[in-house]
C-alpha positions in Angstrom: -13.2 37.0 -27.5 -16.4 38.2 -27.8 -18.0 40.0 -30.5 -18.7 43.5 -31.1 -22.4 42.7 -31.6 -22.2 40.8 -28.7 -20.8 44.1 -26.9 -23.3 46.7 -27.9 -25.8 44.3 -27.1 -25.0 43.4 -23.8 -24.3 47.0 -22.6 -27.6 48.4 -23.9 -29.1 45.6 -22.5 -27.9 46.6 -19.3 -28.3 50.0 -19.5 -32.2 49.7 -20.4 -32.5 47.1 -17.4 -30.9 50.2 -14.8 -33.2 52.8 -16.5 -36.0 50.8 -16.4 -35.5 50.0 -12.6 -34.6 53.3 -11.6 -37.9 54.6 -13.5 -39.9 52.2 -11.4 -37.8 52.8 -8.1 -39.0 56.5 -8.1 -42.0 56.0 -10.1 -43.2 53.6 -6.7 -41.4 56.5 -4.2 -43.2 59.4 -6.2 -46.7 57.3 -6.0 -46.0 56.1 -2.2 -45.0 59.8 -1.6 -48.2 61.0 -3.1 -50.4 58.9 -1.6 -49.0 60.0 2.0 -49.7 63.4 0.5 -53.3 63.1 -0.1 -53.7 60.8 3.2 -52.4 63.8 5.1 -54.7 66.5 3.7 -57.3 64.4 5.3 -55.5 64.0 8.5 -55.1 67.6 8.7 -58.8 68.5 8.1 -59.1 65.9 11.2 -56.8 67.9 13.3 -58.2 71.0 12.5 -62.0 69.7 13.9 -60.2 68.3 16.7 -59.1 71.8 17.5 -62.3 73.4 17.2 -63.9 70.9 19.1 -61.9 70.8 22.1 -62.6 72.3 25.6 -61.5 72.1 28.9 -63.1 71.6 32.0 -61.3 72.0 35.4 -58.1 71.7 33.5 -59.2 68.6 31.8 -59.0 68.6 27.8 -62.6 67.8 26.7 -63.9 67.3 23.2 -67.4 68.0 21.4 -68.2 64.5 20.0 -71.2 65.9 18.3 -68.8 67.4 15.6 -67.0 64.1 15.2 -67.7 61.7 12.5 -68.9 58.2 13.9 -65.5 56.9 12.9 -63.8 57.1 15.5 -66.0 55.8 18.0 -66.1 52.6 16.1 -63.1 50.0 17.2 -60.3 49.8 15.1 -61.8 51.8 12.5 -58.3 52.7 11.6 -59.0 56.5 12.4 -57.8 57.2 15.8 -56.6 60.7 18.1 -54.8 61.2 21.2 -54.5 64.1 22.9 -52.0 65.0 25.8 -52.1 67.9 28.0 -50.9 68.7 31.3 -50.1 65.0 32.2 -53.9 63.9 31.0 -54.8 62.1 27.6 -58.2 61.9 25.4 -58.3 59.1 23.2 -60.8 57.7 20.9 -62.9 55.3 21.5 -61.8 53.6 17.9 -58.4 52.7 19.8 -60.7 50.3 22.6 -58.0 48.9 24.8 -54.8 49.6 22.8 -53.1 52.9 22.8 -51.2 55.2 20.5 -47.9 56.4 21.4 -47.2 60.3 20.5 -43.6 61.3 19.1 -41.8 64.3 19.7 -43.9 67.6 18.5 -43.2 71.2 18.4 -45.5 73.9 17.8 -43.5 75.2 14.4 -44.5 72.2 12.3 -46.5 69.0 11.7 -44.8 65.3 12.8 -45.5 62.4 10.1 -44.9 59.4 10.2 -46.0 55.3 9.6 -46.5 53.5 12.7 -47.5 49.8 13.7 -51.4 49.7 15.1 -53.6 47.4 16.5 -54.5 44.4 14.7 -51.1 44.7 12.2 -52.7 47.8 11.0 -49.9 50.3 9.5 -50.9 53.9 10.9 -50.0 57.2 9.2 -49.7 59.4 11.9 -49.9 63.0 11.7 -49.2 65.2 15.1 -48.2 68.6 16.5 -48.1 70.5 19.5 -50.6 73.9 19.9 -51.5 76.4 22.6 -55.3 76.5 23.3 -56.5 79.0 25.9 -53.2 79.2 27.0 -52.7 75.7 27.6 -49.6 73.5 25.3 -51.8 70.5 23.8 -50.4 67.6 21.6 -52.4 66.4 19.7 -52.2 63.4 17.1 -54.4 61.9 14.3 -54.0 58.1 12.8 -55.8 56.3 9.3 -55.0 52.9 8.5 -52.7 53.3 5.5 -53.1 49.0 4.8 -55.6 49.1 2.0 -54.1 52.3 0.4 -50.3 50.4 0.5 -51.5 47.3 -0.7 -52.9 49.3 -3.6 -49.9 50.5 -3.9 -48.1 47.3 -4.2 -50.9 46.1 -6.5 -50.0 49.0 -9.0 -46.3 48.9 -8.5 -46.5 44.9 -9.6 -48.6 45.9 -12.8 -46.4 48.9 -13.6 -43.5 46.1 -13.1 -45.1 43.7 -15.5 -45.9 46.5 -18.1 -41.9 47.7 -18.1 -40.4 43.9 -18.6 -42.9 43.8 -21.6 -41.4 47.6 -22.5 -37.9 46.5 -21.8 -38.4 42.6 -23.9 -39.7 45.3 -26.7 -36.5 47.5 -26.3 -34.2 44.9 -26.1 -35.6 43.5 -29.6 -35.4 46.9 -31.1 -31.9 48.0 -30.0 -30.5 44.3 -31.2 -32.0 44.6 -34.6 -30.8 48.5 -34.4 -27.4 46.5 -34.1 -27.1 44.0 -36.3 -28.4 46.4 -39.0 -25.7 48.9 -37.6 -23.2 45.9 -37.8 -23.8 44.3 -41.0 -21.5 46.3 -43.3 -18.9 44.9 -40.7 -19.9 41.5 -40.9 -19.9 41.5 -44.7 -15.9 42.8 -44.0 -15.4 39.8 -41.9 -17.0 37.3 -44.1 -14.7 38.6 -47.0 -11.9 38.3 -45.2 -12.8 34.4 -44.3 -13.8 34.4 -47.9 -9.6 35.6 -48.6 -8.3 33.1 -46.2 -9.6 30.7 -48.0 -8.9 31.5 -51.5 -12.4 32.7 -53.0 -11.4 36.2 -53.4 -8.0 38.0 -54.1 -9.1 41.0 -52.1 -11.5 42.5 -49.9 -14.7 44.9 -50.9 -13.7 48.8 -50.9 -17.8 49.5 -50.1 -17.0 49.0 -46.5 -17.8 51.8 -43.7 -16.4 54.6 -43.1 -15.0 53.8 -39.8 -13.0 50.5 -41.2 -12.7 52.1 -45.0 -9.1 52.8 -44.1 -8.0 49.4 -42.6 -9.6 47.6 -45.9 -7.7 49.8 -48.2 -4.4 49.3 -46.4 -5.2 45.3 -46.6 -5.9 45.7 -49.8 -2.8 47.4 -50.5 -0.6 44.7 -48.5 -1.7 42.1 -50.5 -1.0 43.2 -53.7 2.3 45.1 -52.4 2.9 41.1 -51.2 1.6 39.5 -54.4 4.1 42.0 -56.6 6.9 41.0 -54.1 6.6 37.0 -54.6 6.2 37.6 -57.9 9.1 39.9 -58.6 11.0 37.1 -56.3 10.1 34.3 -58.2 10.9 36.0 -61.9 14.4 36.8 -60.2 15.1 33.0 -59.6 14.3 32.1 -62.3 16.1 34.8 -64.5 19.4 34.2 -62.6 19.0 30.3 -63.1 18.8 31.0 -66.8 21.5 34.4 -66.6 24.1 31.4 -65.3 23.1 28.6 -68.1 25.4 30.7 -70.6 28.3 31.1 -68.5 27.6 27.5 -67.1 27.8 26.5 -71.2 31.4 28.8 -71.5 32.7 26.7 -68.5 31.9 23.5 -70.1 33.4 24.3 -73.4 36.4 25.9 -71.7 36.9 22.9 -69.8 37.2 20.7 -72.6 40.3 22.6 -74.2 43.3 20.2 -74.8 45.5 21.9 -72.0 43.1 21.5 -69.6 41.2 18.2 -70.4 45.0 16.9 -70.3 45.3 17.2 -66.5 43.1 14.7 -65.2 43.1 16.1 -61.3 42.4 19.7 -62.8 39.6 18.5 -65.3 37.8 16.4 -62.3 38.1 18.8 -60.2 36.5 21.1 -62.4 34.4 18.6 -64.3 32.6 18.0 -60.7 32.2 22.2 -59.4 30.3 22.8 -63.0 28.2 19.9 -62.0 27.0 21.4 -59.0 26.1 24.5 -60.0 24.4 22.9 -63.0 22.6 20.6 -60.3 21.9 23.7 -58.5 20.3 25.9 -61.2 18.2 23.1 -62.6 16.8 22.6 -59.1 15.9 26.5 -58.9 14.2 26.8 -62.5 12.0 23.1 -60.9 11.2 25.3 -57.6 10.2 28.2 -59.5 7.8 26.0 -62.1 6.3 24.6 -59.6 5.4 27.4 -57.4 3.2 29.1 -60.0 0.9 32.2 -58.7 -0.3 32.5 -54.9 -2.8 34.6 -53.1 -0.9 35.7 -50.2 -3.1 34.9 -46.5 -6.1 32.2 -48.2 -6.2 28.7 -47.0 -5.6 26.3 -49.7 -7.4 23.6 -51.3 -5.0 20.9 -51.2 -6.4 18.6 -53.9 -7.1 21.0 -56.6 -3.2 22.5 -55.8 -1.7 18.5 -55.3 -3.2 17.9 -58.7 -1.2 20.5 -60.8 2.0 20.0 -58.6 2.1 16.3 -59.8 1.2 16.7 -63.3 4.7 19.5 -62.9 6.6 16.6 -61.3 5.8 14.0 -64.3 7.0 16.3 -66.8 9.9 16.7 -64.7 10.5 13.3 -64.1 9.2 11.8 -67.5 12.4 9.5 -68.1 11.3 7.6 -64.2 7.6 6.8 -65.5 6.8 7.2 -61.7 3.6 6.6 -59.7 2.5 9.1 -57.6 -0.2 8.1 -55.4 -2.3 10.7 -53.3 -4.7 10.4 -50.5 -5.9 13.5 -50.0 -9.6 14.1 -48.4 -11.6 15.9 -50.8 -12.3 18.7 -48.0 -9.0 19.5 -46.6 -7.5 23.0 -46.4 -3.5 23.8 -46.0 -3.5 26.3 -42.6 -1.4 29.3 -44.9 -0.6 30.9 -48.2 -0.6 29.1 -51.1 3.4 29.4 -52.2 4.3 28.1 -48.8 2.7 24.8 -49.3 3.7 24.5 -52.9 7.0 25.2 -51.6 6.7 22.7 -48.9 5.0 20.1 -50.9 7.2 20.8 -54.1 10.4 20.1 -52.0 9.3 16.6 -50.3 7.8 15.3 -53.1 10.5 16.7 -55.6 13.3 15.0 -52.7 11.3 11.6 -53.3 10.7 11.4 -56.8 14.9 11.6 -57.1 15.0 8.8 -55.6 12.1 7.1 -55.9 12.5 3.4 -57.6 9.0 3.3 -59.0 6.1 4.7 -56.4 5.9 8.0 -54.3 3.2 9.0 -51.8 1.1 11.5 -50.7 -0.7 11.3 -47.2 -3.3 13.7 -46.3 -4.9 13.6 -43.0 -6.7 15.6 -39.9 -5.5 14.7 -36.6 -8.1 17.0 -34.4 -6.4 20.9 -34.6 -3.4 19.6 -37.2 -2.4 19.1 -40.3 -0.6 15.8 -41.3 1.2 15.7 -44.3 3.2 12.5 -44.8 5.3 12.1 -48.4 7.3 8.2 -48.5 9.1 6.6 -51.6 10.1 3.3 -52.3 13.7 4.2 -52.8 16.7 3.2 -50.7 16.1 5.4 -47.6 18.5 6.6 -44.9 20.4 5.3 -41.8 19.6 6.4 -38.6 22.9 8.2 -38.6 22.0 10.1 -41.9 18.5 11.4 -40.8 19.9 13.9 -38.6 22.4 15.0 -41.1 19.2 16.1 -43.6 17.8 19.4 -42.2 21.5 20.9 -42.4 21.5 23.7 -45.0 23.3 22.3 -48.2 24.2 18.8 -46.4 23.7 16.4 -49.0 23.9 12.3 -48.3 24.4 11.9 -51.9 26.9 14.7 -53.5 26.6 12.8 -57.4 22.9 13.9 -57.4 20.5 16.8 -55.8 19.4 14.7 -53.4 17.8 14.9 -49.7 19.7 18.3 -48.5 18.5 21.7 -49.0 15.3 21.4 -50.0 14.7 19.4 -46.2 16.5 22.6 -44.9 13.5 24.9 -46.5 10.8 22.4 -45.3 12.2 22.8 -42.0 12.2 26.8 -42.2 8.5 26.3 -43.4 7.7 24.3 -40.5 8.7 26.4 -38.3 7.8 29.2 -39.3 4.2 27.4 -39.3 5.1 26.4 -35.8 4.5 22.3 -36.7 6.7 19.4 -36.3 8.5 17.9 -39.1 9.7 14.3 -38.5 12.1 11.8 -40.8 12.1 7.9 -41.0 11.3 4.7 -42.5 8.2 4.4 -44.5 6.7 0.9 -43.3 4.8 0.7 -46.7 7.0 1.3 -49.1 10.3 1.0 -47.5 11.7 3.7 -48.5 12.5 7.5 -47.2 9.3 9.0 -44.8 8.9 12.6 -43.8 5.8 13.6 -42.1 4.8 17.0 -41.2 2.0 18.6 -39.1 0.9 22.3 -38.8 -1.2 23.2 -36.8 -4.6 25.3 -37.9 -4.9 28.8 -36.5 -7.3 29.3 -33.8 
């Protein structure tokens, strides 16, 4: 896609290159047209001696050479007549052996016109038909229009010259016209890169009036989207903590003589509070990891992998775990900021469960993608159990929080991302391997 600069650019480019031509097409017609002009004022003083010289004599059309300049007595001077009358024809001697062939003439008007002459000379011919002493005449009158046409084409190559040195200048003017006219726009669109990847929180309101609208209604978007995750994010974890108390009441209830009595009543209820305790402690971990997020910026993954895994060792104190990151110091997450927390605070979350004593945290660029790839060195799955994981709320383990629904969010994530999410056997550390890839937007 090309850019608007590029656009304005080429079109006035293109429109000074037509306007410049078309000046120089009729600027070389107007000076060929006026040279043929001035070329026939002569011709018609020529005629007009002609006329006043001429005589006949028995019928025969005779001129007074007396009144004739010496031109056209000497050979292929370029200045040449013919007459024609009554079958008979008077040329000059300027024509020597060659001849001159007369067009079509009326008395009402003059005939012009360029003709071939002798000795690839280019004749402007001028001719007409009169009545002398009663008699039709036609009578025509030549000059060698060469030198005057080569002048021509001498000018027309400088004037040529001068307007590609008018037009360079143009062009140079209307692009810096541009990219002055542009750069309010381009400051907008290095703001918004600037957003995507996390250096500001929103875009400049001292943009043109043109796009002034547009920013503002960004603007708003972002911080209608920020309030939302935010409101989102308080409500989990204000229902986690609004179902600790009645969570306790079960518990307590539960251990009332009647019931802790029935054994298959109290296991059975024993093992339902359990899960919903699982449950809500798992909500408060996603919401303390998620933190803030700047919705559309590209994330920094080492400065965000650093405060996710000082969360999961406070979380995961009583494992005294290892968590081992490779992470280049460059590389960007292609989203928003709570997605990848979410992403990354699920998988690693997921291993540190069950984790023996190491996790790890693979970072690398694979040409236009993203590879994330999270292993443990705990027990791992069966072929057979991989493809039960991205089921929502499957769980290979029901005594503990386990692989299960957090795979089922990474898989909405990746997705959504349009990526691939794959499950296995880490070679490393033989445990549990998930390894993900999104792809970075073009």
């Amino acid at each position: 896609m090309r850019s608007l600069q590029v656009r304005l650019s080429t079109g006035l480019i293109l429109t000074s290159m037509v306007l410049v031509g078309l000046v120089l097409l009729i600027g070389s017609y107007a000076l060929h047209h006026l040279a043929e002009e001035f070329v026939t004022e002569r011709l018609q003083h020529d005629m007009d001696a002609l006329l006043a010289a001429l005589y006949f004599d028995d019928g025969r059309p005779m001129l007074n050479l007396e009144r004739f300049s010496p031109i056209f007595r000497q050979p292929y001077s370029g200045h040449y007549y013919k007459i024609h009358s009554g079958g008979l024809a008077l040329r000059s001697r300027s024509l020597w052996d060659a001849d001159l062939t007369l067009p079509p003439t009326t008395t009402d008007a003059h005939t012009r016109y360029l003709a071939p002459g002798p000795q690839d000379q280019q004749l402007l011919v001028l001719a007409r038909t009169f009545r002398v002493q009663g008699r039709e005449v036609t009578l025509a009158v030549t000059e060698d229009f060469t030198p005057l046409a080569a002048g021509l084409r001498q000018l027309t190559i400088g004037l040529m010259f001068i307007a590609l040195l008018l037009l360079g200048f143009l062009i140079a003017i209307q692009r810096l016209i541009v990219r002055q006219g542009l750069r309010p726009l381009e400051q907008t669109r290095q703001d918004i890169l600037r957003l995507q990847r996390g250096e500001i929180r929103q875009l400049r309101t001292d943009a043109p009036i043109e796009v002034y609208p547009l920013v503002e209604e960004i603007n708003r978007l972002i911080e209608l989207m920020e309030q939302r995750l935010q409101r989102s994010r308080h409500a989990l974890g204000n229902l986690a903590h609004a179902l600790k108390t009645p969570l306790t009441a079960l518990t307590q209830f539960a251990e009332y003589p009647p019931i802790r009595v029935q054994d298959e009543l109290y296991n059975e209820l024993e093992q339902q509070i359990q899960q919903i305790r699982s449950l809500v402690d798992r909500e408060l971990r996603r919401a303390r990891i998620a933190g803030t997020a700047t919705p559309g910026q590209r994330v920094i993954l080492a400065r965000e992998v650093i405060d996710l895994n000082a969360t999961l060792k406070k979380i995961y104190r009583d494992k005294a775990l290892t968590l081992q990151c490779r992470i280049p110091p460059d590389s960007l997450f292609p989203g928003d900021r709570e997605d990848l927390l979410e992403l990354l605070g699920n998988l690693l979350d997921n291993a540190c469960q069950w984790a023996t004593h190491t996790v790890c945290l693979t970072v690398s660029n694979k040409g236009d993608w993203l590879r994330l790839t999270v292993e443990d060195d705990g027990p791992g799955c069966s072929p057979e159990q991989l493809k039960l994981l991205t089921r929502r709320g499957v769980r290979l383990d029901e005594s503990r929080s386990g692989y299960g629904l957090g795979l089922a969010i990474v898989t909405e994530i990746v997705e959504q991302y349009k990526g691939h999410l794959r499950f296995g056997h880490s070679p490393e550390l033989g445990g549990f391997l998930v390894e993900v890839e999104l792809p970075f937007p073009r």
